[in-house]
C-alpha positions in Angstrom: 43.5 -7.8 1.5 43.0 -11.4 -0.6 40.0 -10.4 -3.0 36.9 -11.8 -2.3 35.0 -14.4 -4.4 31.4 -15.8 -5.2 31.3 -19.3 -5.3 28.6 -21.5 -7.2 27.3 -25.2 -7.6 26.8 -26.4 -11.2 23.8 -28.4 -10.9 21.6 -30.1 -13.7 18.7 -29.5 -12.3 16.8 -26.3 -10.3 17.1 -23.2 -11.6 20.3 -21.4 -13.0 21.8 -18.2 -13.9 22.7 -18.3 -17.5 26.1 -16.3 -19.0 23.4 -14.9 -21.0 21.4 -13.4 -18.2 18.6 -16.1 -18.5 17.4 -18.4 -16.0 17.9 -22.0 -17.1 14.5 -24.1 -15.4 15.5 -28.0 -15.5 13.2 -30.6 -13.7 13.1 -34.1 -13.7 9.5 -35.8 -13.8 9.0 -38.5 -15.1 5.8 -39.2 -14.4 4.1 -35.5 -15.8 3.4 -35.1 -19.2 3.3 -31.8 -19.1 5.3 -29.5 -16.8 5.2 -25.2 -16.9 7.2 -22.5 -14.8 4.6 -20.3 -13.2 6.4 -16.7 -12.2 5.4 -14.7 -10.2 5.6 -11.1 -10.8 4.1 -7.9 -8.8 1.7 -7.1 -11.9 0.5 -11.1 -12.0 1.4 -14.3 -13.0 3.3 -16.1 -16.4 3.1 -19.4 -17.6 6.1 -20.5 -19.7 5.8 -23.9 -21.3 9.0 -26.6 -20.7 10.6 -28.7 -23.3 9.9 -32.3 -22.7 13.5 -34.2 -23.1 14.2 -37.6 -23.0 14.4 -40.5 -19.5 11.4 -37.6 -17.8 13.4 -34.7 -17.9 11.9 -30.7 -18.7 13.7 -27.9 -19.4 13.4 -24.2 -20.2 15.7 -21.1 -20.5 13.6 -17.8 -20.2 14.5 -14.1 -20.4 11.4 -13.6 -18.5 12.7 -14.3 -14.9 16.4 -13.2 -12.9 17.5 -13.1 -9.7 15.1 -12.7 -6.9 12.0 -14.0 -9.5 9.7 -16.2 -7.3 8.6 -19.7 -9.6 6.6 -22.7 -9.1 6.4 -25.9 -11.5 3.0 -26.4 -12.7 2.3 -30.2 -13.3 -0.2 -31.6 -16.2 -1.8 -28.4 -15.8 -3.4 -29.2 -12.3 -1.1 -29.3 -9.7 1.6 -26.3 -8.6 4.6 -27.5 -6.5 8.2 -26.1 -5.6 11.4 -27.1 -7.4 12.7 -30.0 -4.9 16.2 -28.3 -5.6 15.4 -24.4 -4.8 17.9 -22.9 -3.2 15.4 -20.6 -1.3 12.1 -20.8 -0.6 11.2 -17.4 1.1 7.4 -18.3 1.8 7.9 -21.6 3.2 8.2 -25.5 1.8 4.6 -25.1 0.9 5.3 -21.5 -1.3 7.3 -20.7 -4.3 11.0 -21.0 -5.0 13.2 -17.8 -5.7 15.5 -17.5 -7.9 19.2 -16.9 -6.6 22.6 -15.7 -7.5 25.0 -17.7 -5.7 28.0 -15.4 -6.4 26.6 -12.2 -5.2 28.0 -13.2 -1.9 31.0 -12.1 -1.6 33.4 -14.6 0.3 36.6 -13.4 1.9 38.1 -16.8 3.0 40.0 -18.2 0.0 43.1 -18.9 2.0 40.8 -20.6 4.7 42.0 -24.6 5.4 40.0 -26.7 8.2 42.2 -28.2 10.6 43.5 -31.9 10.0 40.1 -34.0 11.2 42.0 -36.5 13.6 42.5 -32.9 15.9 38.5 -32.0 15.5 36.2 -31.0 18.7 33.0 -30.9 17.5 30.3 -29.0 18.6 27.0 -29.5 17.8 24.1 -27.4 17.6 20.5 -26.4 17.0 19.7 -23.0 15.0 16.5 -22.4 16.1 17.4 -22.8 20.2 21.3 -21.8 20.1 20.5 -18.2 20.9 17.4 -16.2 21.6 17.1 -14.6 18.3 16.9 -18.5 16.5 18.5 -17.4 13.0 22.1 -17.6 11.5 22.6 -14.4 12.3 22.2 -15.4 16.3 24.7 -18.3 15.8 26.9 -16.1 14.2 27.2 -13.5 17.2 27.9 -16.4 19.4 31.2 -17.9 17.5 33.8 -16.2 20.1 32.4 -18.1 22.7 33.0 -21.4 20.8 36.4 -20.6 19.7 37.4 -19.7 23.1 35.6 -22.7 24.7 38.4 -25.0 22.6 35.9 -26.7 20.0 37.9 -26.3 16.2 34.0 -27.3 14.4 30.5 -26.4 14.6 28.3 -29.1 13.5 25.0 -27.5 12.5 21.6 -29.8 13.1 19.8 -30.1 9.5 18.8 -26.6 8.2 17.3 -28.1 4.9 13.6 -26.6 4.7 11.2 -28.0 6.7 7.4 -27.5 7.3 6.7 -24.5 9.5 9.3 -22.7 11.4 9.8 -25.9 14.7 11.6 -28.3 13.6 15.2 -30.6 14.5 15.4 -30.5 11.1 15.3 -34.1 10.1 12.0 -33.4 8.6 13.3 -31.4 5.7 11.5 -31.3 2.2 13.9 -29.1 0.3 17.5 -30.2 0.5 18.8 -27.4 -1.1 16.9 -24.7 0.3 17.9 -23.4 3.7 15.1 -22.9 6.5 13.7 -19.8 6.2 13.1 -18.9 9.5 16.9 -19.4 10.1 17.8 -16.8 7.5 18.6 -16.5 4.1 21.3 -18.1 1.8 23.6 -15.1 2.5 23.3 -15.0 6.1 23.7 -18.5 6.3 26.9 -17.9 3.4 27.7 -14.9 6.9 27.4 -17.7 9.4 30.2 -19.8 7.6 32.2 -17.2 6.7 32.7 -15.6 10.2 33.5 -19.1 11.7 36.1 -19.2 9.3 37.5 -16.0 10.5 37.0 -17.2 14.3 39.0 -20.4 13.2 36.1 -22.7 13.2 35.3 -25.3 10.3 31.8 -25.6 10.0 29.9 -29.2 9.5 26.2 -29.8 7.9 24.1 -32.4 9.5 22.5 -34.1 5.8 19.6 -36.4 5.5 19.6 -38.7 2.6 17.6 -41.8 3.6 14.0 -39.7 3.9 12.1 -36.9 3.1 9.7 -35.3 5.5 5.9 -35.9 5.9 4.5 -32.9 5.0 5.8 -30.6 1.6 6.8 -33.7 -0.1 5.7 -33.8 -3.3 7.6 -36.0 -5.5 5.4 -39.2 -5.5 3.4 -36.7 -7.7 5.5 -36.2 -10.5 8.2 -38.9 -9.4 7.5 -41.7 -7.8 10.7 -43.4 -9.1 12.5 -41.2 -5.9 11.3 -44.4 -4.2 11.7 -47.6 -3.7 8.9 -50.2 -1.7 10.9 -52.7 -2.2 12.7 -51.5 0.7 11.3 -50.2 4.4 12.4 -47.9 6.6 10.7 -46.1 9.7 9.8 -43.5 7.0 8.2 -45.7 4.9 9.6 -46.4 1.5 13.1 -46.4 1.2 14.8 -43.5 -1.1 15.7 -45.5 -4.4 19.8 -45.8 -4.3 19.8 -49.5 -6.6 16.5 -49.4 -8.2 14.9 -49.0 -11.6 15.6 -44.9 -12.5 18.2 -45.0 -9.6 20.6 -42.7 -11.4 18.7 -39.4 -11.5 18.1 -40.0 -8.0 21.8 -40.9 -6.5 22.5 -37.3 -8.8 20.0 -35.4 -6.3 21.9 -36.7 -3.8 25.5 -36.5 -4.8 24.8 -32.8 -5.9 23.1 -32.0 -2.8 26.8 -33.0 -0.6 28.4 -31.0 -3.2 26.4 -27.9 -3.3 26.8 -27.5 0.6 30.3 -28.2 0.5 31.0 -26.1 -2.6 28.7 -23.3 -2.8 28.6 -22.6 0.6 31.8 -23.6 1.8 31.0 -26.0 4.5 34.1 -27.7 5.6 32.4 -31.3 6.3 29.4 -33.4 6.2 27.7 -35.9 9.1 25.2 -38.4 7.1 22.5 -39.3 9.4 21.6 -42.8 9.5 22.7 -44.5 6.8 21.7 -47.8 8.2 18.7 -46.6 6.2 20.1 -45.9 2.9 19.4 -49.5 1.2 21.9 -49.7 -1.4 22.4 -53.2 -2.9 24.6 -51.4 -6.0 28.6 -50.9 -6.0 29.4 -48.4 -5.4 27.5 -47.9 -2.3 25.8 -44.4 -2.4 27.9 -43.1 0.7 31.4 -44.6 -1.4 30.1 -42.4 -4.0 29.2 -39.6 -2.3 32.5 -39.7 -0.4 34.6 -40.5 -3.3 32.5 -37.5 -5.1 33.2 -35.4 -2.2 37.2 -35.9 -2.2 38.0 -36.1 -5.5 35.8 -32.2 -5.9 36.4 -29.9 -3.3 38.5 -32.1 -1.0 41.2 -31.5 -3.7 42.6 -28.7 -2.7 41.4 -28.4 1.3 40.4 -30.4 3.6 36.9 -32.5 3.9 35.1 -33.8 6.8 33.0 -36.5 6.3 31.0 -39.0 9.5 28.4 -40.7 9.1 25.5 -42.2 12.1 25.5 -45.6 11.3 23.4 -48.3 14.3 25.3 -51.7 12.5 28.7 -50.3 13.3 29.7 -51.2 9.7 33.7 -50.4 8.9 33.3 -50.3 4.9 32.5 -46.9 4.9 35.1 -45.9 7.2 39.3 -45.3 6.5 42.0 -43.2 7.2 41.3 -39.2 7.2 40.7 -38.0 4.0 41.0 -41.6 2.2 39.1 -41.5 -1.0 35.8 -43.1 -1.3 35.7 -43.2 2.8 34.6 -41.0 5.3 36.5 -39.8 7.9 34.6 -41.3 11.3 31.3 -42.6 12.7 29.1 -41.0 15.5 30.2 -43.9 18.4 26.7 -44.8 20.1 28.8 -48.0 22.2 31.0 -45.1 24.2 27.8 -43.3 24.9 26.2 -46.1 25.9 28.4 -47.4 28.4 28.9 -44.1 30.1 25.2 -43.3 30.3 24.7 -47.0 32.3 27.4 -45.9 34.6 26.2 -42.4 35.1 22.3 -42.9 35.1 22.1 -46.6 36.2 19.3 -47.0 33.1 19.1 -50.2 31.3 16.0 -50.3 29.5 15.7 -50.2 25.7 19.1 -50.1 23.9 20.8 -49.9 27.2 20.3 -52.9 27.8 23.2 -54.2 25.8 25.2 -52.5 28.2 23.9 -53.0 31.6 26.1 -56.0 32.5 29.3 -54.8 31.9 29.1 -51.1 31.1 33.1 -50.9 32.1 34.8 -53.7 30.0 32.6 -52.7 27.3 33.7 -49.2 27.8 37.6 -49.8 28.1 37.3 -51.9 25.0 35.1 -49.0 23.0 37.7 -46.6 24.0 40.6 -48.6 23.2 39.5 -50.4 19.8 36.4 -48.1 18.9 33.3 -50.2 19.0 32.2 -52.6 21.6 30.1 -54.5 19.8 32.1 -56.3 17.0 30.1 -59.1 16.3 28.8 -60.2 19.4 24.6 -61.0 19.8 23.0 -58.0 21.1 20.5 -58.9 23.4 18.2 -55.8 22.4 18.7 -56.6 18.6 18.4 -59.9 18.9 21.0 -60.8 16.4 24.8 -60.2 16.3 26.0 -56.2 15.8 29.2 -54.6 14.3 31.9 -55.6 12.8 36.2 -55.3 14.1 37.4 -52.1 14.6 40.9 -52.9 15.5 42.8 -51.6 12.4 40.9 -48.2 12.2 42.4 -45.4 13.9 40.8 -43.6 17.4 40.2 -40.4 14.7 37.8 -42.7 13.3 34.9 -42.9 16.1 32.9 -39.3 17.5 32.4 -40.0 21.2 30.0 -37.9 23.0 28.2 -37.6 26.7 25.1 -36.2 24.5 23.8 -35.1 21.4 20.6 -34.3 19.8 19.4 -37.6 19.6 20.4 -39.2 22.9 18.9 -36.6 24.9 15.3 -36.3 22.8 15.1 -40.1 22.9 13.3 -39.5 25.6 10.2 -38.4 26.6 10.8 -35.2 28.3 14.2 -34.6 26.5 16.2 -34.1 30.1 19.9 -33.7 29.7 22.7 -35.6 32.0 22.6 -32.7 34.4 18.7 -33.9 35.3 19.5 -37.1 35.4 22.8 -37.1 37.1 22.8 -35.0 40.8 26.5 -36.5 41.1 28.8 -33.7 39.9 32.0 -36.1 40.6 30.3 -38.1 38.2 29.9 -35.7 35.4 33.2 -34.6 35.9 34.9 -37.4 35.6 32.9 -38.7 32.4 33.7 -35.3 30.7 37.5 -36.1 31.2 37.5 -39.1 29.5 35.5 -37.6 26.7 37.7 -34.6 26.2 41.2 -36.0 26.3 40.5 -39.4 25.1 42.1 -39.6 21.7 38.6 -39.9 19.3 37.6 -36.7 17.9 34.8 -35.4 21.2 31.4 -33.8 20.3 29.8 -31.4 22.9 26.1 -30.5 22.3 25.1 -27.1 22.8 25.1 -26.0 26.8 26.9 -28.8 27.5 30.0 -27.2 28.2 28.5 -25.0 30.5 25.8 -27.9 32.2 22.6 -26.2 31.0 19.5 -27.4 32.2 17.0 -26.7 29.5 16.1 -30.4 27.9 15.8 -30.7 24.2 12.5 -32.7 23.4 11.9 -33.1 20.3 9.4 -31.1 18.8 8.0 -30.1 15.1 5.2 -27.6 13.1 3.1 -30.1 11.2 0.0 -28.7 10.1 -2.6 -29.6 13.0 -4.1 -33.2 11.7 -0.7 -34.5 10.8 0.7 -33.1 14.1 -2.3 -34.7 16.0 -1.1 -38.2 14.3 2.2 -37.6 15.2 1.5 -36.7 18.6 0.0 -39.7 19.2 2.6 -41.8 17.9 5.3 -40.3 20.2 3.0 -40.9 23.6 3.2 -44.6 22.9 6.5 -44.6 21.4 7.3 -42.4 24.8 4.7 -42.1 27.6 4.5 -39.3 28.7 6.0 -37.0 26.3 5.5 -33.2 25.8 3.7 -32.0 22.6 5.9 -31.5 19.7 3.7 -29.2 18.2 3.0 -26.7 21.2 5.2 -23.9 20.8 6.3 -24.1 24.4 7.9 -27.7 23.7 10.2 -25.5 21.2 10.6 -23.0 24.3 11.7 -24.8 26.6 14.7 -25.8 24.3 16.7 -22.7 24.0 19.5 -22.3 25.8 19.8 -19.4 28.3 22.8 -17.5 27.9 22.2 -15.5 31.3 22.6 -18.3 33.4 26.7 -17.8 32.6 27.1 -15.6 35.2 25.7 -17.6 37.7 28.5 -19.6 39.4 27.6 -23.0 38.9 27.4 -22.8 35.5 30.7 -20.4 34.8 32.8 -23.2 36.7 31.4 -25.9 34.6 32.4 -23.6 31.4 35.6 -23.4 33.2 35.9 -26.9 33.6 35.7 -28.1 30.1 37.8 -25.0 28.5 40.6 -26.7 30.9 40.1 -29.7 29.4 39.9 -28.3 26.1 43.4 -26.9 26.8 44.9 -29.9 28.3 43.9 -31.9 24.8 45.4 -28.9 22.4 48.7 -28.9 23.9 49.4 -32.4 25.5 47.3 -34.9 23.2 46.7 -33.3 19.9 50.4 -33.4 18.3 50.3 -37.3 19.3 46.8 -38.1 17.8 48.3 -38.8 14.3 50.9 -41.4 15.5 47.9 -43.3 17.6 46.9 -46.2 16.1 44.3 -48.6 18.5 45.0 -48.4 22.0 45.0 -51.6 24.7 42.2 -52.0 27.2 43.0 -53.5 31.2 41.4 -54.3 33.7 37.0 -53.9 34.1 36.1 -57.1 33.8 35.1 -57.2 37.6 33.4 -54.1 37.0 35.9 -51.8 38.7 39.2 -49.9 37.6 40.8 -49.8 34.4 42.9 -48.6 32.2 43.5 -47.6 28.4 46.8 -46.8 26.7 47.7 -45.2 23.7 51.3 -45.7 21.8 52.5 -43.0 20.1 56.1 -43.2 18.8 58.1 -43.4 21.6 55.6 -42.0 24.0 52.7 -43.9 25.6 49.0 -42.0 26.9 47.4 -43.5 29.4 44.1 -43.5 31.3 43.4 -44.6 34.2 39.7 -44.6 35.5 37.6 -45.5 38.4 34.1 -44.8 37.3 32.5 -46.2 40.2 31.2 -44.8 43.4 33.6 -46.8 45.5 37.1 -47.1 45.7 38.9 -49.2 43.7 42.5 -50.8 43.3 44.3 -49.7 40.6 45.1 -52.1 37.3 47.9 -51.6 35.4 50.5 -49.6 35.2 51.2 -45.8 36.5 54.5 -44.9 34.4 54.2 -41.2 33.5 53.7 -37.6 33.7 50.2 -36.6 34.7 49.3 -34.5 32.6 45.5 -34.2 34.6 43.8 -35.7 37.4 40.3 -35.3 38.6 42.2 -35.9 42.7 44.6 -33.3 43.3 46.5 -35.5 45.0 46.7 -38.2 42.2 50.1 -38.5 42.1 50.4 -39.1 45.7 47.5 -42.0 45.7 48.4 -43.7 42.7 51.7 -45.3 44.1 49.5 -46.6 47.1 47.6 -48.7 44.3 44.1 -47.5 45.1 41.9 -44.9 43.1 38.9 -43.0 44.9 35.6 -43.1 43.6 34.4 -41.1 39.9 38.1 -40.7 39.8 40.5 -39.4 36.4 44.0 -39.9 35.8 45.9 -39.4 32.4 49.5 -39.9 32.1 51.6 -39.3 29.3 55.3 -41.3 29.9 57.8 -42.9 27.7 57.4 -46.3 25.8 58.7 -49.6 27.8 
């Protein structure tokens, strides 16, 4: 058996294990005079003076505390707060930090190598509302499922600490500390560890352009984490380009390695970085990235996406290209295919309403649809051209997190949509389109529970919030009631019912389909070529790989339609059984799915 390891993060800051046996303390506040480590032992309490250092920095080594000692920084002598880079905090954002050993976990995946990214299937999920149980531990027990499904990566929703134990996640205070209520560092270090085994990479869902409301205490001690100059919907921006910037973009830039280092993660998804404002070079997602490749993305391979609303290309390159990440969450697919399936076009949708199939057929051939034409909803033009990146580069999805709890009731597609044709055929084009697909949890199985978004703010705060949301969404469900949370977890007995088992059965076909027939031409694909839709009917998409040409062909209305294009190929899958009987007569029936795989003119 290979030996098994411990793996740890050198950081210069949080608390350390020394070679000594000490525990090095290192803080940076700039504003604080003074700053002392309180630990907590079962007898009492200690107070242990730091040593001021230069540019606002503390620091202390101390025989006095070890692994498992619970600490709290004690500011000018009036205020206590947690170390904003713990690496636990047992009692909550609002309790003390604990001391950990990072290499008493003993990992037994040394030989362990994610699969090339242009192959990924991502699936992306919740903690808290995966499983009953609502730990790492429940994901865990779940991972054959996934593996058999056809997904090769789980994308974990943020499990930095957050306030309470309700949360998505993107309210996190800690970034180094995982939630609590999810587990502890070495069942979390379990979680990754048995998806490796299972032959799953494992992606962390980071947030780096905001802190939460509630547990954040750095404008005590360092306001400098800040920036006015810039807004976002947070309020102040985090300070990437500003006076003090460095110590900051070090948080940061630690933070994506600790994950991917210390516990192994195989990739990274940056939410929003339309709201990182970073006027410097290099931009703090180069960095990051560059950071990312040139460490642990040495010697295996390193996921990196990003959510990004300007469909901005500078932070996008070939897999694995140093100083790039890898792809970018595609809003434009989703958009498109929602306006066909729901027939919405209010808010963002908008954009799409008017021709949701050219704009699709060019989204799927070319990546985004908006390239630099005016969005209507933005009022100013969006996105820039796509054409020389690669389909690997764009993460098409039916749903995720955000798309379904951008709404008031957080209902998924199955609510929304009665037409099963429908559903059917928008999955196929998902799945064996050449862009890396992301299923959210249930999806692959049509579950009906929504997922609204919901939170544990202490009550005044969550009263504020509350409010906000009703006007931001009329008629939304309480984030705060615990039975918001409830009605988010997915129930696993509804498998056996029959519906739902042929839906699973449905999308682990598909699944198959794409491992054997498209993923061993997805490297040669370069941007495919988009006919037909601009009456708002038919079309069809083809990919040139080598000597070998993919092929869609798609009726995504509920009429039929004539077929535009060409046919040439073996169908490799067809929504119609008889698909390869109709297609010759030039007409296509209604939600109908054809992919072809043939030879090159």
């Amino acid at each position: 058996m290979p030996p098994k390891i411990g793996r740890q993060h050198h950081m210069p800051f949080g608390a350390q294990l020394t070679a000594a046996g000490e525990v090095r303390f290192r803080l940076w506040a700039p504003a604080a005079q003074q700053v002392d480590v309180i630990l907590y032992h079962t007898g009492g309490t200690q107070l242990l003076a730091m040593r001021a250092l230069p540019d606002g920095w503390f620091a202390l080594e101390t025989a006095a505390a070890r692994a498992g000692s619970l600490y709290r920084f004690r500011l000018d002598g009036v205020r206590e707060v947690a170390d904003p880079a713990s690496r636990c905090n047992p009692q909550g954002v609002h309790g003390p930090s604990e001391v950990i050993d990072p290499t008493a976990f003993a990992w037994d995946d040394e030989g362990w190598r994610a699969p090339p990214w242009p192959t990924a299937v991502i699936y992306e999920l919740h903690v808290g509302t995966f499983t009953p149980e609502g730990t790492f531990a429940g994901v865990a027990a779940r991972l054959e499922h996934l593996a058999h499904l056809g997904a090769t990566a789980v994308e974990l929703m943020p499990v930095a600490a957050f306030p309470g134990t309700r949360d998505w996640g993107y309210d996190g205070v800690l970034p180094y500390a995982p939630q609590g209520s999810y587990g502890t560092p070495q069942e979390l270090k379990a979680l990754i560890a048995a998806a490796h085994r299972c032959g799953l990479a494992v992606m962390l869902d980071v947030v780096y352009n905001h802190f939460g409301p509630e547990g954040n205490y750095l404008h005590w001690y360092a306001p400098q984490f800040f920036n006015e100059r810039h807004v976002t919907p947070w309020g102040p921006a985090i300070n990437f380009d500003g006076p003090d910037s460095a110590a900051v973009r070090e948080f940061f830039i630690h933070n994506a390695l600790y994950w991917l280092e210390e516990y192994h993660f195989d990739g990274l998804r940056l939410d929003a970085i339309h709201a990182l404002h970073d006027a410097s070079e290099p931009h703090i997602v180069n960095e990051i990235a560059r950071a990312a490749r040139a460490g642990p993305g040495r010697t295996r391979t390193i996921y990196l996406t990003v959510e990004n609303l300007d469909n901005a290309v500078r932070f996008l390159g070939a897999a694995g290209a140093a100083a790039t990440c890898d792809a970018q969450w595609n809003d434009d697919t989703h958009h498109c295919l929602h306006v066909l399936l729901s027939g919405e076009s209010g808010t963002y949708y908008a954009d799409y309403a008017r021709q949701p199939h050219a704009l699709l057929c060019r989204s799927l051939a070319e990546g985004f649809a908006y390239q630099g034409e005016v969005s209507r909803y933005a009022g100013a033009p969006r996105g820039q051209s796509s054409t020389h990146l690669p389909p690997s580069a764009f993460v098409n999805f039916l749903q995720n997190h955000d798309q379904i709890g951008n709404r008031a009731r957080g209902e998924r597609l199955t609510a929304l949509v009665p037409n099963e044709a429908a559903l059917r055929a928008a999955a196929a084009v998902l799945l064996l389109a050449p862009a890396p697909p992301l299923l959210f949890m249930g999806e692959e199985w049509a579950a009906t529970e929504p997922f609204p978004w919901f939170c544990d703010f202490e009550p005044e705060l969550a009263s504020r919030v509350y409010a906000h949301r009703s006007r931001e969404f009329p008629g939304s469900a309480d984030p705060a009631d615990v039975a918001t949370y409830a009605s988010a977890r997915l129930d696993w007995r509804r498998l056996d019912e029959p519906a739902h088992a042929h839906a699973l059965e449905y999308h682990r076909q598909l699944l198959a389909i794409r491992r054997r027939e498209i993923a061993p031409l997805i490297p040669q694909l370069r941007a495919g070529r988009c006919t037909g839709a601009e009456a708002g009917g038919a079309f069809t998409v083809q990919w040139a790989a080598g000597e070998q040409v993919l092929r869609l062909i798609a009726n995504l209305t509920a009429a039929t339609a004539p077929l535009v294009g060409g046919a040439a190929g073996r169908v490799i899958f067809a929504t119609q059984r008889d698909a390869g009987a109709t297609l010759p007569g030039r007409q296509l029936a209604p939600w109908s799915v054809v992919w072809l795989l043939g030879a090159r003119p």
